[in-house]
C-alpha positions as CSV (number, residue, x, y, z in Angstrom):
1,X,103.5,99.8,164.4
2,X,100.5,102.1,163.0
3,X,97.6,102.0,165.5
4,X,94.0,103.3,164.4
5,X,93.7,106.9,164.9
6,X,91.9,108.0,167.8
7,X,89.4,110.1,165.5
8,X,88.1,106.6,163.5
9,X,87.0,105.5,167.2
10,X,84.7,108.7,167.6
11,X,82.5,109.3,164.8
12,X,82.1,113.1,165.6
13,X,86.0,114.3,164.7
14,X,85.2,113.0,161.4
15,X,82.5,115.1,160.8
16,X,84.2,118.3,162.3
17,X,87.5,117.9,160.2
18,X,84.7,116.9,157.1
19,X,83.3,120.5,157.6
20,X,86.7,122.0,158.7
21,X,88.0,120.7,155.4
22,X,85.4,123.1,153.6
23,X,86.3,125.7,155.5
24,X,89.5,125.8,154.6
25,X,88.8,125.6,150.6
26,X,86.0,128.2,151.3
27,X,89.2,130.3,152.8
28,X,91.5,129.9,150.3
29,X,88.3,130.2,147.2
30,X,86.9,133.5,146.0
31,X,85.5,134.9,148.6
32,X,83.3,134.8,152.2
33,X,79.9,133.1,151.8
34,X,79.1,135.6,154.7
35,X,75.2,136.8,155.3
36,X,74.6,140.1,153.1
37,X,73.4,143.0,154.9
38,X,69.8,143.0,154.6
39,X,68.3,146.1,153.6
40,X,67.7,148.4,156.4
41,X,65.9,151.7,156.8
42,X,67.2,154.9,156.4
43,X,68.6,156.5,159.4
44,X,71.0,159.6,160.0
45,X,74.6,158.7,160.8
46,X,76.7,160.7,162.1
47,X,80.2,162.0,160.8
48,X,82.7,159.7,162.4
49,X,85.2,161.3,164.8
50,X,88.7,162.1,163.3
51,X,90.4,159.7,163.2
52,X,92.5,119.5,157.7
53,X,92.5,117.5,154.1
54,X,93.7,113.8,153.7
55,X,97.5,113.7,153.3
56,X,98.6,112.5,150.3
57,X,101.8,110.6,149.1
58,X,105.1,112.1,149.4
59,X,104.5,114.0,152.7
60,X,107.4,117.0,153.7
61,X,109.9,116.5,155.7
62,X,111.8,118.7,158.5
63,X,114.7,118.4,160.0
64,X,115.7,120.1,163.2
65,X,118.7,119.9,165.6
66,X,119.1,117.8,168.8
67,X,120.4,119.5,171.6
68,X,123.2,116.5,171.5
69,X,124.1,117.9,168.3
70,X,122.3,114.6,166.2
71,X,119.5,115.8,163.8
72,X,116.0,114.4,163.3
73,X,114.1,113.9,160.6
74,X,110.3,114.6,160.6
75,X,107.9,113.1,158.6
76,X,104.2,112.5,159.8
77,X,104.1,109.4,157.7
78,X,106.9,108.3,159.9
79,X,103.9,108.2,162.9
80,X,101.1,107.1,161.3
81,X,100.2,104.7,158.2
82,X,98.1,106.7,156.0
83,X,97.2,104.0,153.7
84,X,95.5,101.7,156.1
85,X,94.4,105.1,157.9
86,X,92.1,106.1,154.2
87,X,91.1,102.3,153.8
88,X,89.2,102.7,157.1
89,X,87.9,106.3,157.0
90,X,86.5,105.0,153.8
91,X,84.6,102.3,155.6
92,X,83.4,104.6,158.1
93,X,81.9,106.4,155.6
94,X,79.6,103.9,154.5
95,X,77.6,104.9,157.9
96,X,77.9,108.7,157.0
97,X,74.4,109.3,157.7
98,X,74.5,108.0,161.8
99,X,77.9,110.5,161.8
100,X,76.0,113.0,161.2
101,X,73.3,111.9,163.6
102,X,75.5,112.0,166.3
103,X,77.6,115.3,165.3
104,X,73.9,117.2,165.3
105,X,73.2,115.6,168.7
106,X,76.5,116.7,170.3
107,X,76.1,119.9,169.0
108,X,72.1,120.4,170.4
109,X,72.9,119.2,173.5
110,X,76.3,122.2,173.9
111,X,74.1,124.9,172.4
112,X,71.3,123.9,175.0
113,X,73.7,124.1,177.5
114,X,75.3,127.4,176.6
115,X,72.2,129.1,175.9
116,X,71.5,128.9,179.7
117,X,74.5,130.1,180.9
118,X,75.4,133.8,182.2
119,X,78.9,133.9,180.4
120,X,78.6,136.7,177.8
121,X,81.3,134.1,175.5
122,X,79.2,131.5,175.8
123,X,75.9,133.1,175.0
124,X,77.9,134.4,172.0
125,X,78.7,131.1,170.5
126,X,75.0,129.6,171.7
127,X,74.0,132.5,168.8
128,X,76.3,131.3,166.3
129,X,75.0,127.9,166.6
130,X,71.1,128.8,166.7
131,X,69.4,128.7,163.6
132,X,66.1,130.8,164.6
133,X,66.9,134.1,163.9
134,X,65.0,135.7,166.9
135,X,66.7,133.4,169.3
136,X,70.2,134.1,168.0
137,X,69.4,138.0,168.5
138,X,67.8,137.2,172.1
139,X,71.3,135.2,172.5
140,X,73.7,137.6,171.6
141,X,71.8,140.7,173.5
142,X,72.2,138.6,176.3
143,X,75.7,138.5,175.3
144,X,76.2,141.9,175.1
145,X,74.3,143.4,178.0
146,X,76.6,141.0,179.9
147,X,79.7,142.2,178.4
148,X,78.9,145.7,176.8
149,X,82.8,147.0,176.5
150,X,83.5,144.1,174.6
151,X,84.7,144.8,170.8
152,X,85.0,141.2,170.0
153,X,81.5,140.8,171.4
154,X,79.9,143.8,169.8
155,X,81.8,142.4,165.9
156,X,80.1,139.3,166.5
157,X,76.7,140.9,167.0
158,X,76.6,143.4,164.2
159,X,77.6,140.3,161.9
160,X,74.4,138.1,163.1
161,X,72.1,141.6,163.3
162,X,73.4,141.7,159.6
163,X,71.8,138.1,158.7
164,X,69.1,138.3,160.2
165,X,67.6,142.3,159.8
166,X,64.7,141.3,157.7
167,X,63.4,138.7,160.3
168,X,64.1,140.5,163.7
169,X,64.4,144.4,163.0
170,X,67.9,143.9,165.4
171,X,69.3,147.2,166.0
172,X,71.9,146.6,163.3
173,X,72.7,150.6,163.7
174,X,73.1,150.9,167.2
175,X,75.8,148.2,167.0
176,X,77.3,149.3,164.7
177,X,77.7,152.4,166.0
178,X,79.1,151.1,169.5
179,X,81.3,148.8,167.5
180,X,82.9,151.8,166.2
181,X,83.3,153.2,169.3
182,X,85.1,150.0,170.6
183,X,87.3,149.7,167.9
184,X,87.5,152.9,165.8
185,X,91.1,151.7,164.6
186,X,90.0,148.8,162.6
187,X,90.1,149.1,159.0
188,X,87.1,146.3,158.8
189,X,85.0,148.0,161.0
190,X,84.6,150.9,159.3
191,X,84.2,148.8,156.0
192,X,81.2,147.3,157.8
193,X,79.7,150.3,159.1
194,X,80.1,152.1,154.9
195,X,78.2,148.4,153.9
196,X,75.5,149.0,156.5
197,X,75.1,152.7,155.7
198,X,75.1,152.4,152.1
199,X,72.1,149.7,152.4
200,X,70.2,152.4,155.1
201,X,70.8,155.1,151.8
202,X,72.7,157.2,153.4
203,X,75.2,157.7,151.0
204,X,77.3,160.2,152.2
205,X,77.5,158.5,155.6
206,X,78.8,155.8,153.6
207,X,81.8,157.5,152.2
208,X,82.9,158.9,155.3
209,X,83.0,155.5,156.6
210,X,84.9,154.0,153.8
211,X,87.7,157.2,154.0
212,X,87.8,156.6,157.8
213,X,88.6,152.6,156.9
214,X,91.4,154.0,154.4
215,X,93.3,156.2,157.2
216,X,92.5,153.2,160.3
217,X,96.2,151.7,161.5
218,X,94.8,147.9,161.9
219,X,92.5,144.9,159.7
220,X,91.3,142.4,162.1
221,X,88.5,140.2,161.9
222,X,88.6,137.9,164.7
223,X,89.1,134.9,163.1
224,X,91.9,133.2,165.6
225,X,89.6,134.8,168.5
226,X,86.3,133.0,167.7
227,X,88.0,129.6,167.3
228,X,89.3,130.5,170.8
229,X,86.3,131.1,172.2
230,X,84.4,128.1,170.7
231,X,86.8,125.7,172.0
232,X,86.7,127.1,175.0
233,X,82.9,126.6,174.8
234,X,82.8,123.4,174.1
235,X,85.3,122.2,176.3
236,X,82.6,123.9,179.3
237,X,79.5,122.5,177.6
238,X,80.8,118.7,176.1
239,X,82.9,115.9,176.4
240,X,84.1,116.7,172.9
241,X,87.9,116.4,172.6
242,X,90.1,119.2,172.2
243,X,91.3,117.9,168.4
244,X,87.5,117.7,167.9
245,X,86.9,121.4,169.5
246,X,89.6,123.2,167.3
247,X,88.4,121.8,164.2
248,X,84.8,123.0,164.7
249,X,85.9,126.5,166.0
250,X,88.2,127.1,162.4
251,X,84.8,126.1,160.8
252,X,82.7,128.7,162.2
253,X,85.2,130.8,162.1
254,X,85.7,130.6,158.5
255,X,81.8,130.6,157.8
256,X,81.8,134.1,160.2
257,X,84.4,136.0,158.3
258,X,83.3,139.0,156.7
259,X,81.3,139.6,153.7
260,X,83.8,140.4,151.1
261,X,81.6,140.2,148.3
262,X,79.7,142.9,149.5
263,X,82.7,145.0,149.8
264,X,84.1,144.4,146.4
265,X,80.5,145.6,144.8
266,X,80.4,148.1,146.8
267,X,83.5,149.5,145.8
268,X,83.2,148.1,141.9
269,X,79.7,150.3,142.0
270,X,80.5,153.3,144.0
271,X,84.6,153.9,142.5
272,X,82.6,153.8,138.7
273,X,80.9,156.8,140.0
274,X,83.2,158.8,142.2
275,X,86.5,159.0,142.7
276,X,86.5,159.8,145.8
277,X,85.6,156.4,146.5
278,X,88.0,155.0,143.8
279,X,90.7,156.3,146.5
280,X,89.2,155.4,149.4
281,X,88.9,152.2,148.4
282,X,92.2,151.8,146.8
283,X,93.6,153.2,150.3
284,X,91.9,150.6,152.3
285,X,93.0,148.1,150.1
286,X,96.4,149.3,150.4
287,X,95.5,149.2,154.4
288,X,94.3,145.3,154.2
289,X,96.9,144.1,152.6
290,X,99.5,145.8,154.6
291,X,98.2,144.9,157.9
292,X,95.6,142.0,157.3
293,X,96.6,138.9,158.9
294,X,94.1,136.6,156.8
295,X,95.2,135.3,153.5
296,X,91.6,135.7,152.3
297,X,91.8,139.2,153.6
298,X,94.9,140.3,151.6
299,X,93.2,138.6,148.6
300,X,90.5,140.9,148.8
301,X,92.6,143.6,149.4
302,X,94.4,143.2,145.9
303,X,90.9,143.0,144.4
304,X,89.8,145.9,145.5
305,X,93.0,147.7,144.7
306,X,92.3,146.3,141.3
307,X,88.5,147.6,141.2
308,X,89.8,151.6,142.1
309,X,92.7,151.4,140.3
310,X,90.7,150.1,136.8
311,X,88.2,152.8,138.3
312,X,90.7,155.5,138.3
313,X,93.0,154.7,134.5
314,X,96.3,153.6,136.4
315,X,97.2,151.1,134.4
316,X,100.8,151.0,135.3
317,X,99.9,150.5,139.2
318,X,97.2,148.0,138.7
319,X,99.7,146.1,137.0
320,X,102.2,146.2,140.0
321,X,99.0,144.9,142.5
322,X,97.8,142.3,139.7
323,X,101.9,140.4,140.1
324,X,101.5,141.0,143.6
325,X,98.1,138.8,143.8
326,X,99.7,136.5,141.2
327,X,102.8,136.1,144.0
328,X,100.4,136.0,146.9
329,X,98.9,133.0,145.5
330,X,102.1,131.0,144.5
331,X,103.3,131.8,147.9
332,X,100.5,129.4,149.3
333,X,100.2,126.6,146.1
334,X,98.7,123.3,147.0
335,X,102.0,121.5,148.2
336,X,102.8,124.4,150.5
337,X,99.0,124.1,152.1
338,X,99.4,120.4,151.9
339,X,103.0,120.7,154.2
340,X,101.2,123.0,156.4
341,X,97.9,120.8,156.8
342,X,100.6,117.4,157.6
343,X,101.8,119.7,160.2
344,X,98.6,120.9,161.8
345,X,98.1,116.8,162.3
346,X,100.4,117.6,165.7
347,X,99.8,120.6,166.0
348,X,95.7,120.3,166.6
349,X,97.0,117.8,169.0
350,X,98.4,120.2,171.0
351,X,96.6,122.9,173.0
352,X,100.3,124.3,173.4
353,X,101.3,123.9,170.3
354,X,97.6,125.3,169.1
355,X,97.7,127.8,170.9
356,X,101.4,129.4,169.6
357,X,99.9,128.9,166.3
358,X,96.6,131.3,167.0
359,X,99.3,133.6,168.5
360,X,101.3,133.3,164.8
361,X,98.7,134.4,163.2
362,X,97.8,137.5,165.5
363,X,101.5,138.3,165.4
364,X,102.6,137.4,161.7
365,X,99.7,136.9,159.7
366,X,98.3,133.4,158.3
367,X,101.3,132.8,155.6
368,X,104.1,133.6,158.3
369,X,102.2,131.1,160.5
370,X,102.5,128.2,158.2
371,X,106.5,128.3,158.2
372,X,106.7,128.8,162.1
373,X,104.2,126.1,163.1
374,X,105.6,123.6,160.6
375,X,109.5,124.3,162.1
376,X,107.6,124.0,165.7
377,X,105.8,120.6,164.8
378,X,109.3,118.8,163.9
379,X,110.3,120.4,167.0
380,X,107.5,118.6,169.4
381,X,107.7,115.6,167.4
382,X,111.0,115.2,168.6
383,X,110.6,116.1,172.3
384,X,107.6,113.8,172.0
385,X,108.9,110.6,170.1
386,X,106.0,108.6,171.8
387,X,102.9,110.6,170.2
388,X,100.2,108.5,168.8
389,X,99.4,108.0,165.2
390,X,97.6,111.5,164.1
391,X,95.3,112.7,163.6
């Protein structure tokens, strides 16, 4: 027998998946709607050292083996009636407005409650949800005085210095600069630091950046780390459930990413003029692709491949990275995403089961992940034949 899902009984997780959902088609769109580096003022750099939607009809189905030899057959439909499930969501709708009410209240009251704390990770996530811009820099120098070896912690704070330059004259370049130190292997940093320089004027600064991105060994940018920490967050500061708390830390992870159309422009503008940034940016496209674990990531990375290569008259290579971005997306069409999203119904049940998946996509990258997690849902589901209808 269906039973109402737990989520139509708390107005809140509605919300969160709501905004979670457009996260997810912000991921898999264009590109980041990320804060562009304000303009800065000129400064000397030095050279850098060497170096979940509504399922629809028809939903997947796994099948795994017993340890008594029998087989099971996973379907989420099996656990929940979907129907009845999208007749009441709709009704709850019709009091949309009090949702949101209540979401913004829940939210005000955690951010209060983390922006009094002394924990450098929850000072950090009190600044993501602040919208003054001199308060989120007073947060997240708290943050980092706290916590000053901290590379996740110094990412975060070049990325809200970035948004809000103009207002609070943050010391976007010292950050940056530390960042660098922290974490002089990422590909992204670098990027960041050639974006940053490039707005300051300092062109040459800029290069040296991008050529040091091209030759880094990694491209991380935090994404399964700052849903961590928010959920970790908000299980300290509410009584939000941990469904609930997952959903909102993939949200501001996705709205924190990087931004990428700064990246492409800047390598669009500056490979049309010199080729030594047409290969620099090629390479760290190359570098992105290879070892990026995002899927918006990698897109970018073929983009920008595209931009140098265009840049630099290689027709027959840009041809070879324009079928590669043509495979990349039919790798992750709409039935494969909806699979994945029917499987992430038990799997954001499950702080186990979540938390494998984060370690998936550290390990194997975001399209690995989907395969794994979706073999390890039908695998709980049938060590758990009691769960609840889900979400």
């Amino acid at each position: 027998m269906a039973v109402d899902p737990p989520f139509l009984k708390r107005p809140i997780t509605l919300i969160v998946l709501l905004l979670s959902a457009i996260g997810l088609l912000f991921l898999f769109g264009p590109w980041s709607s990320a804060p562009v580096v304000q303009s800065i003022r000129p400064e000397v750099f030095p050279a850098p050292a060497p170096a979940p939607a509504s399922p629809t009809a028809g939903a997947q189905t796994l099948t795994v083996e017993d340890p008594s030899g029998e087989s099971y057959t996973f379907s989420v439909e099996d656990l929940c009636d979907y129907d009845e499930f999208e007749q009441k969501a709709n009704r709850f709708m019709d009091d949309f407005s009090g949702a949101v009410e209540e979401y913004e209240k829940t939210l005000n009251a955690a951010s209060h409650r983390l922006a009094v704390s002394g924990d450098p990770e929850h000072l950090h996530v009190a600044a993501l949800l602040e919208d003054d811009p001199a308060k989120r820099i007073e947060l997240i120098t708290r943050a980092l005085a706290a916590d000053r070896d901290n590379a996740f912690r110094a990412w975060g704070a070049v990325h809200l210095c970035a948004g809000a330059y103009a207002e609070t004259g943050c010391p976007l370049q010292a950050w940056q600069e530390r960042l660098l130190q922290l974490d002089s292997e990422n590909g992204e940093t670098w990027v960041q630091a050639a974006l940053i320089r490039m707005s300051a004027g300092a062109e040459g600064a800029a290069l040296r950046a991008m050529q040091r991105a091209a030759s880094a060994s990694e491209s991380r940018v935090y994404w399964p780390d700052t849903i961590e920490m928010i959920e970790r967050a908000f299980a300290a500061a509410s009584d939000m459930p941990f469904r609930d708390r997952v959903a909102l830390g993939a949200d501001f992870a996705g709205t924190n990413l990087p931004n990428y159309s700064s990246y492409l422009n800047l390598c669009r503008q500056q490979s049309a003029q010199s080729m030594d940034w047409a290969y620099a940016c090629l390479r760290y496209g190359e570098l992105s692709e290879r070892e990026g674990k995002m899927l918006i990531v990698q897109r970018v990375a073929l983009g920008i491949q595209q931009v140098a290569l265009k840049a630099l008259g290689d027709e027959e290579q840009l041809k070879a990275v324009v079928d590669r971005s043509q495979r990349s997306r039919e790798s992750a069409d709409t039935t494969a995403l909806e699979n994945f999203q029917r499987s992430m119904a038990v799997v954001t049940g499950s702080p186990t089961l979540y938390s494998r998946y984060l370690a998936a996509v550290k390990e194997h990258g975001e399209v690995a992940s989907m395969a794994i997690m979706q073999d390890e849902a039908a695998r709980w589901v049938l060590r758990h034949k009691d769960l609840e209808c889900i979400p």
